[in-house]
C-alpha positions as CSV (number, residue, x, y, z in Angstrom):
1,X,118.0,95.7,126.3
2,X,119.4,98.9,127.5
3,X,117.6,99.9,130.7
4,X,117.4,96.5,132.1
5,X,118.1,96.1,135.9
6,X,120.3,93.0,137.4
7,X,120.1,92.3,140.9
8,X,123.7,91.1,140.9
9,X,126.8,89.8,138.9
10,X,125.4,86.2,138.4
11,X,121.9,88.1,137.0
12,X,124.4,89.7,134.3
13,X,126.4,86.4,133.6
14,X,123.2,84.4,132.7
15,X,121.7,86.8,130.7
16,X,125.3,86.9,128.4
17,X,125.4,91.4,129.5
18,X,129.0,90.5,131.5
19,X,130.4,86.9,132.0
20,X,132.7,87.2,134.7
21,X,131.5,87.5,138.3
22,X,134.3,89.5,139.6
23,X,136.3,91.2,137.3
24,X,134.9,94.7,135.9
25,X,136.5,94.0,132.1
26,X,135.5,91.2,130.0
27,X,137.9,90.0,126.9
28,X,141.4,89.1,125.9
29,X,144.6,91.2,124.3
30,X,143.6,89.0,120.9
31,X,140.3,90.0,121.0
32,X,139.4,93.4,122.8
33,X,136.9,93.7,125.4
34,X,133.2,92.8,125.0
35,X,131.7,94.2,128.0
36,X,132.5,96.4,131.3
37,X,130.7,97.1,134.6
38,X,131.5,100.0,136.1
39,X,131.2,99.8,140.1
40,X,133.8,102.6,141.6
41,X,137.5,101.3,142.2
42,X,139.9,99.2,140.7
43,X,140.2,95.1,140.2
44,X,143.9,95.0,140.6
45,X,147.0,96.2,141.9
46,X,145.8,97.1,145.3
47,X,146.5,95.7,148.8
48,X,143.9,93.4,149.4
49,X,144.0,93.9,153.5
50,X,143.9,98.0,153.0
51,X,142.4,98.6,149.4
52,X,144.6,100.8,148.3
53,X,146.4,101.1,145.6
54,X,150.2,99.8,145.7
55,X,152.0,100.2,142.5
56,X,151.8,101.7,138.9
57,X,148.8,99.7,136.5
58,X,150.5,98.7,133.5
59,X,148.6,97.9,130.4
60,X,147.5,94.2,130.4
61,X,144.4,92.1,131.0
62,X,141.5,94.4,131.1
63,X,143.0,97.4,130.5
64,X,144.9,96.2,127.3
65,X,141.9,94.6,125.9
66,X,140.2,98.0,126.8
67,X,143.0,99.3,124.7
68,X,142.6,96.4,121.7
69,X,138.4,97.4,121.3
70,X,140.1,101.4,121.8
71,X,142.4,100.5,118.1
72,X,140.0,98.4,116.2
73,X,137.0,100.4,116.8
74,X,135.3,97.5,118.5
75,X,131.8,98.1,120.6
76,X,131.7,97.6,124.2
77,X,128.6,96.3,126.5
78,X,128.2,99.2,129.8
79,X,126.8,98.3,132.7
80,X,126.4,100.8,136.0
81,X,126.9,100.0,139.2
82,X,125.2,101.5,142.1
83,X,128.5,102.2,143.4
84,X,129.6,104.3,140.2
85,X,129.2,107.8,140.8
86,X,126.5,108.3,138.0
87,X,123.8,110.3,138.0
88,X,122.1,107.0,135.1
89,X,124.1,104.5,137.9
90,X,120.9,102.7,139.6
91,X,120.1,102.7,143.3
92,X,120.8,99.1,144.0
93,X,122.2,96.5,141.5
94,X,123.5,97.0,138.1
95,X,121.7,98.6,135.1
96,X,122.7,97.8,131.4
97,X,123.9,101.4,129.7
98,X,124.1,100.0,126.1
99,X,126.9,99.8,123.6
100,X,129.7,102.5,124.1
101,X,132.8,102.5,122.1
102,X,136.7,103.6,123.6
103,X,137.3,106.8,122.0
104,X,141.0,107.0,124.0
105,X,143.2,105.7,126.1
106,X,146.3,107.5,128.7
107,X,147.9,107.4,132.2
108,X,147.7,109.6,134.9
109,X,148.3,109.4,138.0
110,X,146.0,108.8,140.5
111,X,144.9,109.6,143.6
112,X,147.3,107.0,146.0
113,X,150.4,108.6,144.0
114,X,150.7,105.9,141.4
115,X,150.1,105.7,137.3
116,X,146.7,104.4,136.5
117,X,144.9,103.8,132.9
118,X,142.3,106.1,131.6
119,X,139.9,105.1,128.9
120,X,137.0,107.6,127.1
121,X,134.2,105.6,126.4
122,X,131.3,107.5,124.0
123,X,127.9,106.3,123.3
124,X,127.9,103.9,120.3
125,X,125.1,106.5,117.9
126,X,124.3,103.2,115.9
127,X,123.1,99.6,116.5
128,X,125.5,97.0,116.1
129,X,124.4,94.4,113.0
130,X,124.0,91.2,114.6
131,X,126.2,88.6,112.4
132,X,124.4,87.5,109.0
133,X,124.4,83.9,108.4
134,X,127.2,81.8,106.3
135,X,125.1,78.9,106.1
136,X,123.5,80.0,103.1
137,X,126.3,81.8,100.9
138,X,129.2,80.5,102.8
139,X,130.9,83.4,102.7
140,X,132.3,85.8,106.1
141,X,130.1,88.0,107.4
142,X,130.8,91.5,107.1
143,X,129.9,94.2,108.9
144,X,130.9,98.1,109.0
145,X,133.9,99.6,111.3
146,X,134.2,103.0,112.8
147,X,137.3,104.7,112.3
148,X,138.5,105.9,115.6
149,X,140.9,108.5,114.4
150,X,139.3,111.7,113.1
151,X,141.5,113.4,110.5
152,X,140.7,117.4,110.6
153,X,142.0,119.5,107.9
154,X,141.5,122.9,109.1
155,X,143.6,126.2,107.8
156,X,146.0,125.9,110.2
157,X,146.8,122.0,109.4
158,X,146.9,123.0,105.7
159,X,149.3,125.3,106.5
160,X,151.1,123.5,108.2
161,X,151.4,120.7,105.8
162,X,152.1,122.9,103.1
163,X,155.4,124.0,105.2
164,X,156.5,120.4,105.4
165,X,155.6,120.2,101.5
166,X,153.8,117.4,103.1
167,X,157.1,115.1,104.0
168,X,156.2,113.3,107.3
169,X,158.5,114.8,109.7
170,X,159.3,111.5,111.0
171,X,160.3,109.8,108.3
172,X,160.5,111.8,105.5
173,X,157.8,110.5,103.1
174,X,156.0,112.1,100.9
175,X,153.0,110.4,99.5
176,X,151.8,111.3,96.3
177,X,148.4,110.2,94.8
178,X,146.3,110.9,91.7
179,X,144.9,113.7,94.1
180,X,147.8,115.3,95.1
181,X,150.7,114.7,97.8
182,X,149.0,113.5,100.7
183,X,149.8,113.8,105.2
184,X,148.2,114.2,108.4
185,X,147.8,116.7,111.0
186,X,148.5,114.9,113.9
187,X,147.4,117.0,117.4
188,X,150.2,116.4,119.8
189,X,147.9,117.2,123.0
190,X,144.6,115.9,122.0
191,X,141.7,118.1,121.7
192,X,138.5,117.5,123.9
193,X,138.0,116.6,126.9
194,X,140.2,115.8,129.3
195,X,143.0,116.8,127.2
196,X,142.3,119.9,126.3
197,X,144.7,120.4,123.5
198,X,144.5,123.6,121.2
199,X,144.5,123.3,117.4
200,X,147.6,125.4,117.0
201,X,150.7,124.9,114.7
202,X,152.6,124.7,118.0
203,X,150.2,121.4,119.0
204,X,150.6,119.8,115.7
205,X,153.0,117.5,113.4
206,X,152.9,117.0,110.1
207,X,153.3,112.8,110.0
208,X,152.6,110.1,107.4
209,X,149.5,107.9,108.3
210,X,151.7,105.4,109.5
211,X,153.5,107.9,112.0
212,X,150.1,109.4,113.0
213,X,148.6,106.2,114.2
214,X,151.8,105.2,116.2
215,X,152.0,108.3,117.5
216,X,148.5,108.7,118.5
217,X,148.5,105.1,120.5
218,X,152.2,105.9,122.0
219,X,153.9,103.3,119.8
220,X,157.3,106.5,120.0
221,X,157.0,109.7,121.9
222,X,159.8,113.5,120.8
223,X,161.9,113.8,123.9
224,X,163.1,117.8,124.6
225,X,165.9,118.0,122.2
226,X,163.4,116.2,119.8
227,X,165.0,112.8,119.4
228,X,162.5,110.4,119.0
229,X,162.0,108.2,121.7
230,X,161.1,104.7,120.6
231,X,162.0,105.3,117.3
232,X,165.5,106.0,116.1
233,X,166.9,109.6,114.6
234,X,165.0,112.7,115.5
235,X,162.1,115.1,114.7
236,X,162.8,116.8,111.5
237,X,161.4,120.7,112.1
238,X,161.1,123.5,109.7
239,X,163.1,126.7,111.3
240,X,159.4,128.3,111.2
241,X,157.4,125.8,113.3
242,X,157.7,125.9,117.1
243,X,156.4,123.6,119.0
244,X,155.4,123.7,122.6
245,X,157.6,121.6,125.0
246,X,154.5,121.6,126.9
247,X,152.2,119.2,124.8
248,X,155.4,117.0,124.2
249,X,155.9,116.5,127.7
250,X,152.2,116.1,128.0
251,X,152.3,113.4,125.2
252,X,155.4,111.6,126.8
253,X,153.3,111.3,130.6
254,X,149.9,110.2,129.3
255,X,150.8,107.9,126.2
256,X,154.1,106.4,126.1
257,X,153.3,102.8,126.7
258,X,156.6,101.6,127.7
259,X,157.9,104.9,129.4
């Protein structure tokens, strides 16, 4: 139940909160990640004789099933520390914070110099359903997924579609349906917090939904001259729509996975 204390990590193991009695993620790159406990520090990639940290994370184990639960919309168990600075983090122990769900995922670099993984984690507003039963109909459970991405349509996204005549400017497509031609918006600079990105025709792309998800989890990133990096060819851009070098750049640092 959310609010219940643990005196330590074996507490949380037994009651099924968070298995593992030493690492702070719990799941697989098949699966995502079930649960987290956050305690201050990082699990890996530091000296274990000085703590600090020694070279770049890179996007495995924890951090990639982080990344799995961030894709497929998957809840994730929180617990708090009393080393995590929290003003909800307990005084001693751990406290379980409830479901939460991984609304992003980028690099920075941190504060020994080298590349670490961020994730944004966001309280989950509704109850998870509990698995119904097979036994009876014999037939899979099912059970309703949030959609991570948010597609906005404000004016300056319609405009900006209706300059592309809606053609992804990655690959060209056009999608029609009994609607009408149909593209994204997709912000190159995130907006929100931490990212901060404006909702601007010069922070925006008009992409099919298949470019718009790859680009969104750094699958290809636009390099300065705009070849696409990751993806062969480059950009296509109306002679009317300027984008910022600044937010591609940005893109490139926080979200190219294999840069």
């Amino acid at each position: 139940m959310e609010g219940t204390n643990f005196v330590n990590r074996q507490e949380l193991r037994e009651s099924g909160v968070h298995l593992p009695t030493q690492a702070g993620i719990s799941g697989s790159a098949l699966e995502g990640a079930d649960s987290i406990v956050l305690s201050g520090g990082y699990e890996d990639d530091r000296d274990p004789v000085t703590g600090r940290q020694v070279k770049h994370q890179q996007l495995v184990r924890g951090n990639l099933a982080l990344a799995v639960s961030h894709r497929d919309g998957l809840p994730v168990r929180v617990t708090r520390g009393s080393r995590h600075a929290s003003a909800f983090a307990p005084a001693a122990g751990y406290r379980y914070a409830g479901l939460y769900r991984v609304d992003d995922h980028w690099r920075e670099t941190g504060k020994s110099g080298f590349l670490i993984w961020r994730f944004r984690l966001t309280r989950w507003e509704t109850a998870w359903p509990a698995h119904s039963s097979q036994e009876a109909t014999q037939q899979p459970a099912r059970r309703p997924v949030l959609v991570q991405r948010i597609v906005r349509d404000t004016a300056v996204a319609r405009a900006l579609k209706a300059m592309y005549d809606h053609h992804c400017q990655v690959c060209g497509e056009r999608l029609e349906t009994a609607a009408g031609p149909y593209a994204e918006a997709a912000h190159i600079r995130p907006l929100g917090a931490p990212h901060h990105g404006p909702d601007s025709a010069d922070n925006l792309l008009c992409l099919c939904p298949n470019h718009h998800v790859l680009f969104d989890f750094g699958a290809f990133g636009i390099g300065e001259d705009l070849q696409l990096l990751g993806l062969p060819g480059h950009l296509h851009v109306h002679p009317q729509h300027h984008l910022n070098s600044a937010h591609l750049e940005y893109h490139r640092t926080r979200y190219l996975h294999w840069k």
